[in-house]
Kinemage of the C-alpha trace (Angstrom):
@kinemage 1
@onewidth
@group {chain A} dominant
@subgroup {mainchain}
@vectorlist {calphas} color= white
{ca unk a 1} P 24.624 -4.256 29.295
{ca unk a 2} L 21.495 -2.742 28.188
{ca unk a 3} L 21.417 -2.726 23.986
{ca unk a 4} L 17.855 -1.600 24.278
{ca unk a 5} L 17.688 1.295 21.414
{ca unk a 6} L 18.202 4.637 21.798
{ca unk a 7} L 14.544 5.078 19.799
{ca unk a 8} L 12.953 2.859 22.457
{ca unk a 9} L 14.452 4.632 25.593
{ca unk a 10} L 12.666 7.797 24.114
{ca unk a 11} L 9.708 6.316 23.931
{ca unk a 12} L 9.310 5.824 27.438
{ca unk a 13} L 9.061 9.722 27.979
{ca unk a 14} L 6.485 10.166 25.604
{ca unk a 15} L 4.235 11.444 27.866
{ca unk a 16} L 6.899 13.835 29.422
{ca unk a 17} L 7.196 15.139 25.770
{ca unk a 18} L 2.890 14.889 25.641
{ca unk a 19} L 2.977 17.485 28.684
{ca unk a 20} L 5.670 19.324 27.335
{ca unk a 21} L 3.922 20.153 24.197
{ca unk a 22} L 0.400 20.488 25.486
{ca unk a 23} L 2.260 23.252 28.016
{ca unk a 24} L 3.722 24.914 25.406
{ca unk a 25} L 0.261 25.012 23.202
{ca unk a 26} L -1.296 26.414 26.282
{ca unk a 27} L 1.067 29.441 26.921
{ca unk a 28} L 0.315 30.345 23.025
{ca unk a 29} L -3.396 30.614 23.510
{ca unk a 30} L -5.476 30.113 26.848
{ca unk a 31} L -7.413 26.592 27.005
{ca unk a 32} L -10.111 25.665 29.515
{ca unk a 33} L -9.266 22.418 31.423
{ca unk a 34} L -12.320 20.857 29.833
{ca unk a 35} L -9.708 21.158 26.671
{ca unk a 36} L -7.040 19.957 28.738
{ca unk a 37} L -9.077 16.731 30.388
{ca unk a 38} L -10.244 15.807 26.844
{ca unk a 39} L -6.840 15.939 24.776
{ca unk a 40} L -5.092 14.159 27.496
{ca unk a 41} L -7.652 11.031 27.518
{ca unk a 42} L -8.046 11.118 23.763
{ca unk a 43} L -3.864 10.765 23.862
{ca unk a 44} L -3.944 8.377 26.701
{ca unk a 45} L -6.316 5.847 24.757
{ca unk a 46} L -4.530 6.003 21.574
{ca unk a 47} L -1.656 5.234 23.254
{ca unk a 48} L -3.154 2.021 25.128
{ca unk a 49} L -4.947 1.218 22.089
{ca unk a 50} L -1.692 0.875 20.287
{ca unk a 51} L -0.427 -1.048 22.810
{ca unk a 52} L -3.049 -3.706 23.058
{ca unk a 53} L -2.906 -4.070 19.553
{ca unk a 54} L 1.224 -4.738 19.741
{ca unk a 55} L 0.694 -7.385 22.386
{ca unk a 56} L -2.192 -9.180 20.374
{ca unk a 57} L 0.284 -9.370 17.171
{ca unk a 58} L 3.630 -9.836 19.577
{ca unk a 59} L 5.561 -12.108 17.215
{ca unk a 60} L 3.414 -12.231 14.186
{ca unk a 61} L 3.555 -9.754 10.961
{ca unk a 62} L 3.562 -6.268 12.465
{ca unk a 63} L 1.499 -3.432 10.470
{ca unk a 64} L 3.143 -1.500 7.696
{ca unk a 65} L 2.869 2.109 7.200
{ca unk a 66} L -0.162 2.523 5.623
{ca unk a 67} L -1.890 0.913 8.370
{ca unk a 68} L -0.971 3.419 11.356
{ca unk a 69} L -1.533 6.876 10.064
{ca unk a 70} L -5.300 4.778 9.317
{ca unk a 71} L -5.377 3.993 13.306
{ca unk a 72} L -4.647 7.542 14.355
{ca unk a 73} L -7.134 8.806 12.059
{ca unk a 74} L -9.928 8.347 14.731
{ca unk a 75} L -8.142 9.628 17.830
{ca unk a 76} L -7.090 12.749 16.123
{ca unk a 77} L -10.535 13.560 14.341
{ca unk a 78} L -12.355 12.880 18.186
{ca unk a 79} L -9.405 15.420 19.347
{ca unk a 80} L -10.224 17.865 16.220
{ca unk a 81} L -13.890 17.966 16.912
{ca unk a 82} L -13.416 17.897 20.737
{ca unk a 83} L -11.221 19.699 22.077
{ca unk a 84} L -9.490 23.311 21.240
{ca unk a 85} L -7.791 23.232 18.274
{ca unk a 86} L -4.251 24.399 19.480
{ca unk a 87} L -4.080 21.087 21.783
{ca unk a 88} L -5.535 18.995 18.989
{ca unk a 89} L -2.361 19.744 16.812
{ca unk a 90} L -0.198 19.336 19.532
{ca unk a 91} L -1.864 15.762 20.607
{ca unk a 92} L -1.611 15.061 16.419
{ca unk a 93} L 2.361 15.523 16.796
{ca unk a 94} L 2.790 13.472 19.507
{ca unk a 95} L 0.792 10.669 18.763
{ca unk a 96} L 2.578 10.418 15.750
{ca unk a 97} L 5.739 10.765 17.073
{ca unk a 98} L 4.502 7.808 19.423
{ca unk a 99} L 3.532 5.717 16.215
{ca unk a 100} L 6.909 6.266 14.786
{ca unk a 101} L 8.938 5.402 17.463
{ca unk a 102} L 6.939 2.452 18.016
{ca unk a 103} L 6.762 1.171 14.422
{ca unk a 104} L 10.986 1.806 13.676
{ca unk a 105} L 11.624 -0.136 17.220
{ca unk a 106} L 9.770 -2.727 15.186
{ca unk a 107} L 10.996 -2.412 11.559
{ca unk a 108} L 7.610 -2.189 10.580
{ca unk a 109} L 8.762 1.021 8.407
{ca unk a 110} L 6.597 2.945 11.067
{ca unk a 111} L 9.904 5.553 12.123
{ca unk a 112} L 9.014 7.264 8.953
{ca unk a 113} L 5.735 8.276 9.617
{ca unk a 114} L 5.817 11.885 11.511
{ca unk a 115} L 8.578 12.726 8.312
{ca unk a 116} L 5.667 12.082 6.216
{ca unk a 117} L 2.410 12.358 7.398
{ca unk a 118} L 2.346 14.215 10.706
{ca unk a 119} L 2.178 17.614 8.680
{ca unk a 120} L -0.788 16.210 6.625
{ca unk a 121} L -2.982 14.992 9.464
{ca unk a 122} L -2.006 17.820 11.274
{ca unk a 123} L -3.966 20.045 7.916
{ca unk a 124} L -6.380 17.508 8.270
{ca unk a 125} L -6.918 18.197 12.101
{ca unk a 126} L -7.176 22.106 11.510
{ca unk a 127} L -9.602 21.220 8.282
{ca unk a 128} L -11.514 19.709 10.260
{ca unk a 129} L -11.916 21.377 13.373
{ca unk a 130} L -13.005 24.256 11.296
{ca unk a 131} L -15.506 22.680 9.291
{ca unk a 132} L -16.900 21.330 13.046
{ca unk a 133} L -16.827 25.047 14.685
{ca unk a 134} L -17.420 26.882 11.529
{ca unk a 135} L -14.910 28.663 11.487
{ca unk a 136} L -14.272 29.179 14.766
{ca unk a 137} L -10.768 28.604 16.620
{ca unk a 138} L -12.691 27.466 20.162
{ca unk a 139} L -13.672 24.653 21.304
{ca unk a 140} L -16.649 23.664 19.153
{ca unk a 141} L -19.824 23.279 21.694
{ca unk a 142} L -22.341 19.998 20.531
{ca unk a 143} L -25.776 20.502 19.266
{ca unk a 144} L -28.379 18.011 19.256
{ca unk a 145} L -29.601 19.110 15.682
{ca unk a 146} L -29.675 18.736 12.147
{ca unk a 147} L -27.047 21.524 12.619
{ca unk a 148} L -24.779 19.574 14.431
{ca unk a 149} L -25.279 16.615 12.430
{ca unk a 150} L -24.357 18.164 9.530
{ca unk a 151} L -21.387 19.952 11.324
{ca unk a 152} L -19.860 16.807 12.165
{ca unk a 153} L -20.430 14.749 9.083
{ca unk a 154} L -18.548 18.147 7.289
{ca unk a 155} L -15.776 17.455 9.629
{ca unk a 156} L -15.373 14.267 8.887
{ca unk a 157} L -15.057 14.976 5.103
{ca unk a 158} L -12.908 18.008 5.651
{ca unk a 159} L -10.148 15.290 7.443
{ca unk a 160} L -10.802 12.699 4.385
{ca unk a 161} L -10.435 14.862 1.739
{ca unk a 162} L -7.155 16.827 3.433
{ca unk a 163} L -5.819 13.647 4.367
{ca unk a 164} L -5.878 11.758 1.215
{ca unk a 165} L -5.222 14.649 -1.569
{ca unk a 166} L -1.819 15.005 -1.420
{ca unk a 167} L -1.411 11.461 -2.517
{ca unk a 168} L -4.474 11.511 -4.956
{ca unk a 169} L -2.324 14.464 -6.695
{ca unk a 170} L 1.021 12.422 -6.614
{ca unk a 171} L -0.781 9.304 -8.285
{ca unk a 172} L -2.667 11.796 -11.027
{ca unk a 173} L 0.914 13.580 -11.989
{ca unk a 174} L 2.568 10.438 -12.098
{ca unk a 175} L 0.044 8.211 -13.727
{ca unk a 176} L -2.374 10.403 -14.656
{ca unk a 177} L -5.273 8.103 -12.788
{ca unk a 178} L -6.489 8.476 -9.413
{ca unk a 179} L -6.217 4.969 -6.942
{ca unk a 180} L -9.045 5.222 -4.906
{ca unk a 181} L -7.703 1.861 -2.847
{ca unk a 182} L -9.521 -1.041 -2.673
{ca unk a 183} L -12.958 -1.003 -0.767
{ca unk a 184} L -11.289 -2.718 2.239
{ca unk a 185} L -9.327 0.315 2.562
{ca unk a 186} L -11.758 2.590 2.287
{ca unk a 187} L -14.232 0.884 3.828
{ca unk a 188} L -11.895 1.002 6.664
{ca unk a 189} L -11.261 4.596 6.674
{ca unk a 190} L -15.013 5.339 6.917
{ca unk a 191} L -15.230 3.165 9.736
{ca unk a 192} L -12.599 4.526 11.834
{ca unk a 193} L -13.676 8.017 10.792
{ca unk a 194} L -16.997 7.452 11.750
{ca unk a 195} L -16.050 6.299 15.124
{ca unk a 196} L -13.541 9.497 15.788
{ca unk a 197} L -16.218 11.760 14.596
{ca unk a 198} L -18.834 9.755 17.323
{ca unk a 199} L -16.295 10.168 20.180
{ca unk a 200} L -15.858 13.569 19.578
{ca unk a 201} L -19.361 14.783 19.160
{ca unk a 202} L -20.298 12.898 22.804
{ca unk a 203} L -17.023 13.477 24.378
{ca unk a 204} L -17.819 16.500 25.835
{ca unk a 205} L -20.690 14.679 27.975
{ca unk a 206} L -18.212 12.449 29.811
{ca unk a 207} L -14.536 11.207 29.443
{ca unk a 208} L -15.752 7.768 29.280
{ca unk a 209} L -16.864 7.397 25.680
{ca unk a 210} L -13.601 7.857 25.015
{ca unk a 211} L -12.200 4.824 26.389
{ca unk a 212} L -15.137 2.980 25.445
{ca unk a 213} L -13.740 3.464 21.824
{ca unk a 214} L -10.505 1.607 22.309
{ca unk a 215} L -12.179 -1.989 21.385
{ca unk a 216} L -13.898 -0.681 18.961
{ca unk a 217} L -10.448 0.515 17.042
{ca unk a 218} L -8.709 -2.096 18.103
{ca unk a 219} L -11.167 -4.514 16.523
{ca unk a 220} L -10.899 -2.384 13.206
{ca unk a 221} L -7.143 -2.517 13.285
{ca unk a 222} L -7.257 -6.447 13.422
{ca unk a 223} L -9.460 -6.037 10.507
{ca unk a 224} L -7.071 -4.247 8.523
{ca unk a 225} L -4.383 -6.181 9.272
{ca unk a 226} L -5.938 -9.444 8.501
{ca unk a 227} L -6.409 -7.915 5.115
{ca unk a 228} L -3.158 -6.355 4.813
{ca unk a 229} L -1.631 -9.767 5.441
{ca unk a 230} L -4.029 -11.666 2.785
{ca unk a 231} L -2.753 -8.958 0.519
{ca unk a 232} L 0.572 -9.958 0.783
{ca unk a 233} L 0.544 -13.554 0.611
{ca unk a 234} L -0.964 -12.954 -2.839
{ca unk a 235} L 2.416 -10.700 -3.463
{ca unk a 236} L 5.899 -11.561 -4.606
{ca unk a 237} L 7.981 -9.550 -2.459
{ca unk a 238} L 10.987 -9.213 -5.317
{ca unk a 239} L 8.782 -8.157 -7.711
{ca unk a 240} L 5.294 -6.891 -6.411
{ca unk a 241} L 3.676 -8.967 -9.280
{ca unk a 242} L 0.984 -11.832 -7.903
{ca unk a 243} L 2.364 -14.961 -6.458
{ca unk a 244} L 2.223 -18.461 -8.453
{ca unk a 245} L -0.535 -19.514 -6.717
{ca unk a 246} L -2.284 -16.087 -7.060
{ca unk a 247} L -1.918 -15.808 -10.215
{ca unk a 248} L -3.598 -18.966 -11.023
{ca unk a 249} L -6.787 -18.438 -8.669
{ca unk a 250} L -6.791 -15.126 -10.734
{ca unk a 251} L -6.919 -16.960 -14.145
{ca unk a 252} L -8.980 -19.753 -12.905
{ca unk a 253} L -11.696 -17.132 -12.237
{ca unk a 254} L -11.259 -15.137 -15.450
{ca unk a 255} L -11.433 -18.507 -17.459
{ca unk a 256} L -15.040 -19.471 -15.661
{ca unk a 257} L -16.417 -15.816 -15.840
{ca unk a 258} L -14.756 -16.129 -20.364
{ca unk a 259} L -16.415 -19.724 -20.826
{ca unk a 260} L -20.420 -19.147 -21.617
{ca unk a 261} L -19.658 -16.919 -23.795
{ca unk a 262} L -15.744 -18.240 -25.168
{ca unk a 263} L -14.960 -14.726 -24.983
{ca unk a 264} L -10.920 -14.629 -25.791
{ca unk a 265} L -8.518 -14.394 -23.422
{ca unk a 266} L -4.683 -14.806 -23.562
{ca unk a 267} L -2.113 -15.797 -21.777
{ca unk a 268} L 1.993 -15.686 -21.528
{ca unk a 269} L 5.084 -17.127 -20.366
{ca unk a 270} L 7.828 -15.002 -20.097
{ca unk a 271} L 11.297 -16.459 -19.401
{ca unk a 272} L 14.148 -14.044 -19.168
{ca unk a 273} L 17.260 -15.489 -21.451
{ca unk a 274} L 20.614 -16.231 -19.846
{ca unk a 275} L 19.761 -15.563 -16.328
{ca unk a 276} L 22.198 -17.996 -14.817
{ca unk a 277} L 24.782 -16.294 -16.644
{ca unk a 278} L 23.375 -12.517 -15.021
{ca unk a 279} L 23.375 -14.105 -11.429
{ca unk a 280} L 26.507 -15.941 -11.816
{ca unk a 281} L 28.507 -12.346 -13.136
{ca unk a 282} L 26.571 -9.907 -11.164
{ca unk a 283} L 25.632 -11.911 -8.005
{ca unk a 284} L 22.006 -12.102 -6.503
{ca unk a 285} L 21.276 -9.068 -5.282
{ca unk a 286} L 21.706 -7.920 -8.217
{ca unk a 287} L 19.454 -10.514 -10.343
{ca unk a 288} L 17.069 -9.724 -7.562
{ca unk a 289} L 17.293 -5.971 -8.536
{ca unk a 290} L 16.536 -6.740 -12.265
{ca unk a 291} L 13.882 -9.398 -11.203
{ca unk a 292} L 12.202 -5.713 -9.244
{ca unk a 293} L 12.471 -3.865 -12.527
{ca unk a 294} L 11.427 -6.280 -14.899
{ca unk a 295} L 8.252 -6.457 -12.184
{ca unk a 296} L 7.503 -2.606 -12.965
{ca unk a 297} L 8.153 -3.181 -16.572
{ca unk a 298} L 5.118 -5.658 -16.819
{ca unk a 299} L 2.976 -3.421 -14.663
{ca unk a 300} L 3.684 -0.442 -16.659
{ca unk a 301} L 3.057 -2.511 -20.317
{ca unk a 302} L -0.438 -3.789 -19.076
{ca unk a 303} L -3.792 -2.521 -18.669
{ca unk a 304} L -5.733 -2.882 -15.287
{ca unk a 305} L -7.754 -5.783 -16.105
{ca unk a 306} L -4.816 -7.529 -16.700
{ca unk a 307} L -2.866 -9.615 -14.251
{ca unk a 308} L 1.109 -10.605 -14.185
{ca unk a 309} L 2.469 -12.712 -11.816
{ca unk a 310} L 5.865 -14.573 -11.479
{ca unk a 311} L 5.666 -17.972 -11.946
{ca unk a 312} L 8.991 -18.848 -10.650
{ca unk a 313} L 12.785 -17.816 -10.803
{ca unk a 314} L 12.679 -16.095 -13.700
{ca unk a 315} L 9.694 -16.684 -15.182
{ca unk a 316} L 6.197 -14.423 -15.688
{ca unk a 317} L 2.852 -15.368 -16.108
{ca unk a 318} L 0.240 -12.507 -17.996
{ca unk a 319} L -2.936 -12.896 -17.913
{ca unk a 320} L -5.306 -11.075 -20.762
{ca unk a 321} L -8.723 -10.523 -20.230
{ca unk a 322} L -11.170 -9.906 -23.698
{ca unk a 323} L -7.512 -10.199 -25.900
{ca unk a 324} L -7.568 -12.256 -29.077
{ca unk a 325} L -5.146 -13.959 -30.792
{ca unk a 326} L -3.404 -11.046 -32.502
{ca unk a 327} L -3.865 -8.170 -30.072
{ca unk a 328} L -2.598 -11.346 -27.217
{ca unk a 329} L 0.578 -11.343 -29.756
{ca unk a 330} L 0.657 -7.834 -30.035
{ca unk a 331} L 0.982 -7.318 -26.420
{ca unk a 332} L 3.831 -9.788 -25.930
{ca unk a 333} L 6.137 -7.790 -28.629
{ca unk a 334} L 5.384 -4.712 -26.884
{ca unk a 335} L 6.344 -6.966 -23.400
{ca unk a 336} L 9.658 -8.122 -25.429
{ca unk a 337} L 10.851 -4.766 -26.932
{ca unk a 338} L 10.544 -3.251 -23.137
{ca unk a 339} L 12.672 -6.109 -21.095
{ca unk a 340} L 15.364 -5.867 -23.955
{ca unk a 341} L 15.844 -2.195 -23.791
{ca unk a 342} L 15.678 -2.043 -19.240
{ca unk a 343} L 19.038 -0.377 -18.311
{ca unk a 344} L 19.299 -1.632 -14.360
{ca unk a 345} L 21.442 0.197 -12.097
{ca unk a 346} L 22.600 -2.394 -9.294
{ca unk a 347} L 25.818 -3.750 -7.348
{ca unk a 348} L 28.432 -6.691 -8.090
{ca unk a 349} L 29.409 -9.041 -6.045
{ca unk a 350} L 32.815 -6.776 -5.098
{ca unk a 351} L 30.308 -3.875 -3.815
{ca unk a 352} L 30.607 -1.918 -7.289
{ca unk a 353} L 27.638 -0.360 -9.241
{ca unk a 354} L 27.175 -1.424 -12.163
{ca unk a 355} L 24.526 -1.171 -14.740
{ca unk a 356} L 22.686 -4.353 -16.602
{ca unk a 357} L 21.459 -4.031 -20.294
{ca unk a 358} L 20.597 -5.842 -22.847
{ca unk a 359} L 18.745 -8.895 -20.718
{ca unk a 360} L 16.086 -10.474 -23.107
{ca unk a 361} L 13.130 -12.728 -23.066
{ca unk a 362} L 11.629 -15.690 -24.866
{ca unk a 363} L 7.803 -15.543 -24.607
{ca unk a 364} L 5.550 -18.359 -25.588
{ca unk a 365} L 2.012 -17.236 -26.306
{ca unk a 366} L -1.546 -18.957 -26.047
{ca unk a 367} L -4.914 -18.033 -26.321
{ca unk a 368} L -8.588 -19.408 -24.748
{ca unk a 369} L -10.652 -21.080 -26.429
{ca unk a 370} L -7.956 -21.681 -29.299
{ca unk a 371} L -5.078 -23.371 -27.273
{ca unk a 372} L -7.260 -24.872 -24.214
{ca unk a 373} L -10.480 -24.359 -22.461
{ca unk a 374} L -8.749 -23.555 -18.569
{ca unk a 375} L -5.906 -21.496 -17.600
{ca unk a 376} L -3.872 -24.594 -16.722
{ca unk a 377} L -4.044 -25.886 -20.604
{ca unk a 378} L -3.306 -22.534 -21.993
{ca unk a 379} L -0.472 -22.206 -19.649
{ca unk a 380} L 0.889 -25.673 -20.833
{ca unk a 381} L 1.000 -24.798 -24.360
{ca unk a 382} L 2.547 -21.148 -24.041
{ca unk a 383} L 5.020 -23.401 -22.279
{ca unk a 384} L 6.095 -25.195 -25.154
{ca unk a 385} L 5.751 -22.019 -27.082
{ca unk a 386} L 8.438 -20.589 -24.687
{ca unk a 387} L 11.038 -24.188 -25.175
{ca unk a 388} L 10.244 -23.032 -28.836
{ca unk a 389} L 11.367 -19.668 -28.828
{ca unk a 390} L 14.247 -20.930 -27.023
{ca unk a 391} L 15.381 -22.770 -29.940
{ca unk a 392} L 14.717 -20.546 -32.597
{ca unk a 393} L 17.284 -18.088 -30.810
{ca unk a 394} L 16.238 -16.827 -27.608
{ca unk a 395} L 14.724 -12.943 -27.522
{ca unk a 396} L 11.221 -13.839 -29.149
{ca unk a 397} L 7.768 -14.156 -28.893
{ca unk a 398} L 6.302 -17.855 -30.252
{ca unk a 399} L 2.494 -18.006 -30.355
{ca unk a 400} L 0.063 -19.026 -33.498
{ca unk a 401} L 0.961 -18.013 -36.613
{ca unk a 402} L 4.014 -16.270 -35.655
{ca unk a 403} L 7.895 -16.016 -36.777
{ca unk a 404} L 10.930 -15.619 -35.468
{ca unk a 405} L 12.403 -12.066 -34.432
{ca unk a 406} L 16.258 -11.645 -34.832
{ca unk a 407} L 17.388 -11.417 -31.385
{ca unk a 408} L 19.645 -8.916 -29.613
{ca unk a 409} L 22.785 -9.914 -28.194
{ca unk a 410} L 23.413 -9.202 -24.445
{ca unk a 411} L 26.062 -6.669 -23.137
{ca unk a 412} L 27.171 -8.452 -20.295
């Protein structure tokens, strides 16, 4: 019996759907074949270009989401630029109905992209088309000029900008900060934009430039991907902080760049009290649920230079770049107060929510150059700073010149 899924049949009449929708965009507003010739190649090389790169990663870590809508970026600028804008949407749709088949076939995440990022390229296709054609709805006609130069540099912008506000608005009304991504990433996006923009300035002149891109993104996509994966090998999965070994490379480097100078930095362990007991009445998922929040907690108590990473089980590493003594203590109360008061929604072991409060921490504190000249010796002794706290009651923070807080007692 075939179990092949239903997703994966309908990917097979992708181009049937491809005509379909091309037709369709045709009987709305007349296109010359020219149009018609360009938008199908442009379609027919994304598609092959996807393809090679599946086979080259068959087996290994497949892309996430934030990786594809970056591949399609240079097929559908070439097709904005190119080709009449009508069949440029229509090609945007159905590559990225193509992506998303693809990518949920492979539980890359991928099924969700046309949900939510079709209708944004598909802005960014008209943006840019228009800023190409100025203003026009036609097929925009090359120039060999400063003109056209300009023209397609402004369409390239015109899909950057439209492609990547929406999210720059999200991340300024939730954190009031922009995240510009890391240069990789945009590095990457000028790259492949740059390319799109090429093939659909010298498109027009013969069908063969297109095709001649497919290395060329193919390359770029193995580029990204080989960063995406370094990326997360230096991420805990449960909790999104840095890995052990992360971490350390991470603290290893701040200590060198601290030393001439002995400029302060601190560091903490953070061990979460009674965990056994959580795991043992909750179950795992669950601990791996609070383990997740308790990840967010850190990020949202620490600045960016700052780095937290998860040592192991249940314990945290912080790093603290520039921090003395008292503002290294300062921050772990602050760390403290916010783990005891997490309310965690989750499910038992018998399937039933259930919600987990009251979890504390014992943190043990240390500080370079007081407590050790490397990362390794200041780890060490907020170690024993952590066996420490343990004693004195559980639910504090031991570092230099500190005292006990009266710890809370948990709910569960």
């Amino acid at each position: 019996m075939d179990h092949t899924p239903v997703w994966v049949r309908a990917g097979f009449l992708l181009p049937l759907a491809g005509a379909m929708a091309f037709a369709g965009a045709g009987r709305v507003v007349p296109t010359g074949s020219t149009d018609w010739a360009l938008a199908g190649t442009i379609l027919v090389a994304a598609i092959v270009q996807g393809e090679i790169t599946r086979r080259l990663h068959a087996g290994r870590h497949e892309p996430e989401p934030r990786t594809a809508p970056a591949m399609t970026s240079a097929w559908s600028l070439a097709a904005a630029i190119a080709v009449h804008l009508t069949l440029a949407i229509a090609l945007t749709l159905v590559l990225y109905t193509y992506f998303g088949l693809r990518g949920k076939h492979d539980r890359s995440g991928g099924g969700d992209l046309f949900a939510t990022n079709a209708g944004i390229i598909a802005c960014a296709v008209v943006a840019a088309h228009f800023a190409a054609s100025f203003g026009a709805w036609t097929t925009w006609s090359p120039r060999a000029d400063t003109v056209g130069v300009l023209a397609i540099a402004a369409a390239g912008a015109a899909y950057l900008v439209v492609s990547h506000a929406p999210a720059a608005v999200a991340d300024f009304v939730r954190h009031r900060r922009v995240q510009l991504g890391s240069a990789m990433d945009l590095g990457l996006d000028a790259a492949l934009l740059t390319t799109g923009a090429i093939v659909g300035a010298l498109a027009p002149g013969g069908l063969l430039v297109v095709l001649a891109a497919i290395p060329v993104v193919v390359m770029l996509h193995n580029a990204a991907l080989t960063e995406q994966l370094e990326d997360e090998a230096s991420v805990d999965q449960k909790t999104g902080l840095a890995t052990a070994a992360s971490w350390q490379a991470g603290a290893d480097r701040a200590f060198a760049d601290a030393a001439p100078d002995r400029r302060p930095i601190g560091v903490l362990m953070v061990d979460l009290d009674h965990f056994k007991r959580l795991n043992d009445t909750y179950g795992h998922r669950a601990g791996d649920d609070f383990l997740a929040a308790v990840g967010a907690c850190l990020r949202s108590q620490l600045r960016a230079a700052d780095l937290a990473g998860r040592f192991g089980g249940e314990e945290f590493t912080v790093l603290l770049p520039d921090t003395d003594v008292i503002e290294t203590m300062t921050a772990a109360e602050r760390i403290r107060t916010a783990i005891s008061t997490l309310r965690v929604t989750t499910v038992d072991t018998h399937g039933r929510q259930a919600v987990i409060t009251g979890v504390t921490a014992s943190i043990g504190a240390a500080t370079h150059p007081h407590h050790g000249a490397s990362a390794r010796d200041c780890l060490r002794i907020a170690d024993s700073h952590v066996y420490l706290a343990k004693q004195q009651g559980r639910n504090t923070v031991v570092g230099t010149g500190t005292k006990t807080s009266h710890p809370l007692r948990p709910s569960w």
